[in-house]
N, C-alpha and C positions, 0 to 999 in steps of 0.2 A: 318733162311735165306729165304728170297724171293727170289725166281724163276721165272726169265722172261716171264715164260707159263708154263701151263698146260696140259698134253697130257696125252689119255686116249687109251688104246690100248686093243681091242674087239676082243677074238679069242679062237674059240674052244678047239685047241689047244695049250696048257701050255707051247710045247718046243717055238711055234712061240712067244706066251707075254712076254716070260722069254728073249731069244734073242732081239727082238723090246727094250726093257726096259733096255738091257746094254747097246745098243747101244745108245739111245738115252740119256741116263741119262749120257754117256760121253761127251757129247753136254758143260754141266756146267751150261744151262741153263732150261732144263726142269726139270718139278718135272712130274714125268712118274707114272700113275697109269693100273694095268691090270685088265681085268675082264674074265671071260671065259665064259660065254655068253649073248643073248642079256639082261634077266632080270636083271641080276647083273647093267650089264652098264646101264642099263635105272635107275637103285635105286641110283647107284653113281650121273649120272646128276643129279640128284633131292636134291641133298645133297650137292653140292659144283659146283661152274663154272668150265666149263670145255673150253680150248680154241679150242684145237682140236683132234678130235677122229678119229682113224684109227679102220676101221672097216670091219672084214670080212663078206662078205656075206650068206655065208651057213652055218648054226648054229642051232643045233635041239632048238627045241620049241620055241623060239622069233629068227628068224632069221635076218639081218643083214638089209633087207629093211623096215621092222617094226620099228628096232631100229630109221634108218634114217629119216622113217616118223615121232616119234616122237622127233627128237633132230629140225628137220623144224619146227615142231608145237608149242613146245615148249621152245626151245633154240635156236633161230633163228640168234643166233652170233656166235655159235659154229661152227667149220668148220670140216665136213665132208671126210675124206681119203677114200673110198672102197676098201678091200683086197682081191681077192679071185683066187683059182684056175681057176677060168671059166671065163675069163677073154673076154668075146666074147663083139662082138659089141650092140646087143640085149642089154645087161644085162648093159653093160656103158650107153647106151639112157637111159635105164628106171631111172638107177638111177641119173642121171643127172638132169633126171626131177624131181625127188626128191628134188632137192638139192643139190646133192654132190658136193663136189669142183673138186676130181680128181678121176680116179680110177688106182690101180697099182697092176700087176698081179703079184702072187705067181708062180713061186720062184721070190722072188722081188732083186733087185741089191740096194746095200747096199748105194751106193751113189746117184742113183738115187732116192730112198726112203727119204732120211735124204734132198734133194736138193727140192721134193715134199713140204716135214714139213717145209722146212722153207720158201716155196711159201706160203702157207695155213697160217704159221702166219704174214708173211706180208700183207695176203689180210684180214685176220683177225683182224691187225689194223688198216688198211683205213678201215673198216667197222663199228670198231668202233669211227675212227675220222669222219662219215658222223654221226654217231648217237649224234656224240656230239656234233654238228651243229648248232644242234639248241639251244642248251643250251648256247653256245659261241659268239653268237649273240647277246644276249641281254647282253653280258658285255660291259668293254669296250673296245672300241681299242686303238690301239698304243701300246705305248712302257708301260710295266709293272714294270721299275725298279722304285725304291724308292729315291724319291730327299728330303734328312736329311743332315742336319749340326749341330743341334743344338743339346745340351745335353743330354737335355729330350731324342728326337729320340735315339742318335748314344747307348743310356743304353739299349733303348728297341730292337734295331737291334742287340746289342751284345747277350741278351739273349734267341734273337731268332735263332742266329748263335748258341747256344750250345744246343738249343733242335731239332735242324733242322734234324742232323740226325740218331735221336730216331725216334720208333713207338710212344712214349710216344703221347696222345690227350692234343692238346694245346686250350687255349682257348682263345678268343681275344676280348678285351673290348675298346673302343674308341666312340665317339658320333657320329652320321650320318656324312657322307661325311668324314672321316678322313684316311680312306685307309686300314680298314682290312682285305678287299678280294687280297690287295695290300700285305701286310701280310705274311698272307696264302698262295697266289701263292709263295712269295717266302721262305718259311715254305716245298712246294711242292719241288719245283727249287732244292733245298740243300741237297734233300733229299737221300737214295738211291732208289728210288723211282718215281726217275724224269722223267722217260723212258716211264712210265706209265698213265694211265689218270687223271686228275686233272676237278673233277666234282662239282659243283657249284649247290649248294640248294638254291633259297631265301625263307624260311620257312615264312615269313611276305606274300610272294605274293599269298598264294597257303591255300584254304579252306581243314579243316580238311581230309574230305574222298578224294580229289585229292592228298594232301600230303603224306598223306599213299603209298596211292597209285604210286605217282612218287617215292618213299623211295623205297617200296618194289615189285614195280609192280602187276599184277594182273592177275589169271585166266580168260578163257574167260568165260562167264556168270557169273562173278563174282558179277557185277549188271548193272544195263540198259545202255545200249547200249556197257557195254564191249565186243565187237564182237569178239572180240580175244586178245591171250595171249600177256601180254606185260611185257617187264622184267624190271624191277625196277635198279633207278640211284645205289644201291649199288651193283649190279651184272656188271653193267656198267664201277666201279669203281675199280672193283676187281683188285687188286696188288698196284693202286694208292691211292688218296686222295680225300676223300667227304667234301668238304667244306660247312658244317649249316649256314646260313649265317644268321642272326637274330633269333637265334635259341630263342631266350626269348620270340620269338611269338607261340612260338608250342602251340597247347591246349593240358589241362590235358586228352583229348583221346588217342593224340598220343604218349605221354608220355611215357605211361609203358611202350609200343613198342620199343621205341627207348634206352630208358633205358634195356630190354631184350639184346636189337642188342650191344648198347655198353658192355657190359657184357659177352657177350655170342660169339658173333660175327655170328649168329643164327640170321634166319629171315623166315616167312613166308607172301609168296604172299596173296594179300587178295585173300580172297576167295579158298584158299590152305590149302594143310592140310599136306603137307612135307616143315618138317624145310630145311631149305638150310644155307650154311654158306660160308663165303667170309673173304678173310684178304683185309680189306683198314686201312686207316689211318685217322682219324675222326679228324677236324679243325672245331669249331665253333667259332658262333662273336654273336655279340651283341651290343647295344648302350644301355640296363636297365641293372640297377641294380640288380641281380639275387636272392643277399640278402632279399630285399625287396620283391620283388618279390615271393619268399620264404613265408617271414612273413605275405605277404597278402592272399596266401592259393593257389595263381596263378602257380606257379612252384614246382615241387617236391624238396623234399631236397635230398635225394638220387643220383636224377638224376645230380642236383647242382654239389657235390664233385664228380662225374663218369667225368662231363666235367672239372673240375677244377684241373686237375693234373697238367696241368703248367698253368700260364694266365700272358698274353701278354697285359699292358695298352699301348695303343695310347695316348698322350695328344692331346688336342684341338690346334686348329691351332693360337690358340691366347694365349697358353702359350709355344708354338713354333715360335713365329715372326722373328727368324733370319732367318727362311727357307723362308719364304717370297721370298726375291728377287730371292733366285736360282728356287723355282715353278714359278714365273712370268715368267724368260728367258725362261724356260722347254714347259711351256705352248704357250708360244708366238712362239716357232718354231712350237708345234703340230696344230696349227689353223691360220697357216700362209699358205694362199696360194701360194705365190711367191718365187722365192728363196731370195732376199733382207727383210730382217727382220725387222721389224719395232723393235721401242725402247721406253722404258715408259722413260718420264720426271723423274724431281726429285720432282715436285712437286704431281704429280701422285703418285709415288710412296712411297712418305711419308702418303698420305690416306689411300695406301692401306696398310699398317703399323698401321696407328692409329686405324682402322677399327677391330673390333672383331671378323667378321666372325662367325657367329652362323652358318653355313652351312657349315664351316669348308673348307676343298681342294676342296669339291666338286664345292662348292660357287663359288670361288676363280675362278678356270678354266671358270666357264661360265661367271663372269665377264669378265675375261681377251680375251674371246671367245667374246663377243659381244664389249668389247673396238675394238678389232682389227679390227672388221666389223663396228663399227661408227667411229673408224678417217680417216682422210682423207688423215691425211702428214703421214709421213714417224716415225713421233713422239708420241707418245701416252700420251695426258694430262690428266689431272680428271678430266675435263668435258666429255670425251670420253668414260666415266663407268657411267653406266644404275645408279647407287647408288648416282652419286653426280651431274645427271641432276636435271633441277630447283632447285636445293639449294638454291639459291639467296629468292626463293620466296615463301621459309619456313619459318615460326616463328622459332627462335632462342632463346635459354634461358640465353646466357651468355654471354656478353660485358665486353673489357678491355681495357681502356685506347682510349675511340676510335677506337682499330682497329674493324676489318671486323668481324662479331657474327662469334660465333663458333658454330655445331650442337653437345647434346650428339650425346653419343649413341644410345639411345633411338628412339630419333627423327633421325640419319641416318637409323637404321634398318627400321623406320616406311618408311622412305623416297623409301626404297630399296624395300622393299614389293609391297609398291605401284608400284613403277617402273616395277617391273617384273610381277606383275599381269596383270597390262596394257599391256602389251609385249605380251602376252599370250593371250589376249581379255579375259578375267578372268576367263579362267580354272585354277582351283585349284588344279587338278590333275600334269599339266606342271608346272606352276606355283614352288608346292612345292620339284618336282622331279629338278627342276631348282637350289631353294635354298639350296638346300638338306638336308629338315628337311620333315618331313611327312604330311599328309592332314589334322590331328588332332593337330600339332604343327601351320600348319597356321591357322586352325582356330581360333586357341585359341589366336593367336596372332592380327589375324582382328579383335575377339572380344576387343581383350585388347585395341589396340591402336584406336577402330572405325571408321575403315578403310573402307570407303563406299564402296559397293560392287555392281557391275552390270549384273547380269548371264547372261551368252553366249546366242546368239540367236539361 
């Protein structure tokens, strides 16, 4: 069973943790642990998150402001109770300046106590929704639900509805741009777990010793310029869900580690020398083939079957084209400034139907994101999409009957690249975050089609 929080109750006295610990554990939602003094408590944090600790202050040999000093230095999400018979105002300053959230004298009123704990874990979760700020930023916004009709999709949402609420680690495979983090969240959503944090890795964006590092955080002098302790997205994530998000990029350094953590549920800050352990729920994705991957000496195998106890394929968006029109409306109300909605043609929208899409939904929305911003009526044609300006004044490879050339595929992708490199003044970096394939898929693609190229000034 998971337990809405954790609460750690520090008291020299055994009748006082043994009381604290019925009482709270009738709550339904804590899991209540005791210690009887501060050494003990200080070995517990070091071993497992703690959400919040009620602590008393006079305690032979590690007493209760040593404790606090280091739950600040070190566990700086933890939140803070002070217990004690001395309840003066002297002794509430100092430790405030410590840190602590509240202080509550002994003999404590039973209601007013349990009314404290559950201040301390609501400030304890805006604490940790300001921590996850920044990570939530670079997704995306709007609306997160899943727009599927088609077959392919509605198979893989049904069997993502039956593992949704397992701890079981699911693993997620679909090619760039096609909605695994989309997934995931709702892999999160479904969960009993949903109450909780839902934390986002892009293991592709992030060089090996920072990856570690944001995974498991880090002691301070851990290496230069680590100025101080910082706690790692799986301490972050505790009770919730850490989503790996191109997890096929990890290097074999980080590897073993994460393979340990999946296994073990066991992790050490770098630079640390006490394991710690957290229950999350571990969602990875991927766009390679891990197989392969495997066989080229790049991924462990081990680590391979530890993420592949269930796996979830995405198909491409071009062996999904019924979804088409329902993501075009979808799209077209999210990047619609106005309230009157503009509307694609039929002849628009039979391009963006024949169209393959090698950037998958990602593509799709920025196309339909810059048609909106270049028509002008109320109607949206195919001259209005970045992919089928200047057509006209392509070569074309196939004639019938007279009518008007047709372009492959080929030559619309090459058309499309172009287009959006231009758009861009030819960063490669926008550019390929635009198409939504990677810097190494366009290049290989300007090499391929000889796509002249003119670097930014």
């Amino acid at each position: 069973m998971v337990h809405d929080h954790s609460i750690l109750v520090v008291d020299d006295e055994p009748s006082v943790c043994f009381l604290l610990k019925e009482e709270l554990t009738e709550q339904k939602r804590y899991d209540v642990i005791t210690a009887n003094d501060g050494a003990a408590a200080m070995n517990i944090l070091q071993q497992r998150p703690i959400d919040v600790v009620l602590l008393d202050v006079k305690m032979p040999r590690v007493g209760g402001m040593e404790v606090l000093k280091f739950i600040t230095e070190h566990h700086p999400t933890t939140i803070v109770i002070m217990l004690s018979n001395y309840a003066d105002v002297k002794t509430a300053i100092e430790a405030t300046k410590l840190g602590a959230y509240d202080f509550v004298g002994k003999p404590y009123n039973r209601d007013e106590l349990l009314a404290t704990v559950n201040r301390a874990v609501q400030h304890r979760r805006l604490t940790i929704d300001v921590e996850l700020m920044k990570y939530e930023l670079s997704r995306k916004e709007g609306e997160r639900g899943i727009i599927a009709n088609s077959p392919a999709m509605r198979t893989m949402l049904e069997t993502a509805a039956k593992v949704a609420s397992s701890d079981s680690i699911v693993h997620i495979h679909g090619p760039s741009g096609s909605g695994k983090e989309l997934v995931a969240n709702l892999l999160h959503n479904e969960s009993s777990r949903k109450d909780r944090p839902f934390v986002v890795v892009n293991c592709a964006s992030l060089p090996d010793a920072l990856l570690e590092s944001e995974l498991f955080g880090h002691e301070r002098g851990a290496f230069t310029n680590a100025h101080q302790m910082k706690q790692g997205l799986v301490e972050v994530a505790n009770g919730g869900s850490l989503f790996l998000d191109e997890v096929g990029d990890i290097s074999p350094i980080v590897q073993p580690k994460l393979l340990r953590f999946l296994e073990t549920g066991e992790f050490r800050r770098v630079g640390g020398t006490t394991s710690m352990q957290v229950d999350v729920r571990i969602i990875s994705a991927t766009n390679k083939d891990l197989q392969q991957e495997v066989k080229a000496g790049r991924f462990r195998e081990d680590l391979l079957y530890r993420l592949n106890v269930v796996t979830l394929r995405i198909p491409p968006l071009k062996d999904r084209k019924e979804d088409i029109p329902l993501l075009v409306d979808h799209f077209i109300k999210r990047k619609s400034k106005t309230k009157t909605l503009k509307t694609v043609s039929g002849d628009a929208l039979q391009t963006l139907m024949a169209y393959d899409w090698p950037g998958n939904i990602r593509e799709l929305e920025h196309a339909i994101e810059g048609a909106v911003l270049m028509s002008h009526d109320m109607v949206i044609s195919a001259k209005d999409f970045v992919l089928m300006q200047n057509s006209a004044a392509q070569p074309h490879s196939a004639e019938t009957n007279g009518a008007s050339p047709v372009m492959t595929m080929e030559e619309l992708e090459q058309l499309h690249i172009e287009q959006t490199l231009r758009r861009f003044d030819f960063n490669r970096s926008k550019t390929a975050k635009a198409l939504g394939i990677t810097q190494k898929t366009l290049y290989l693609k300007i090499k391929r089609y000889k796509i002249p190229v003119t670097e930014p000034s």
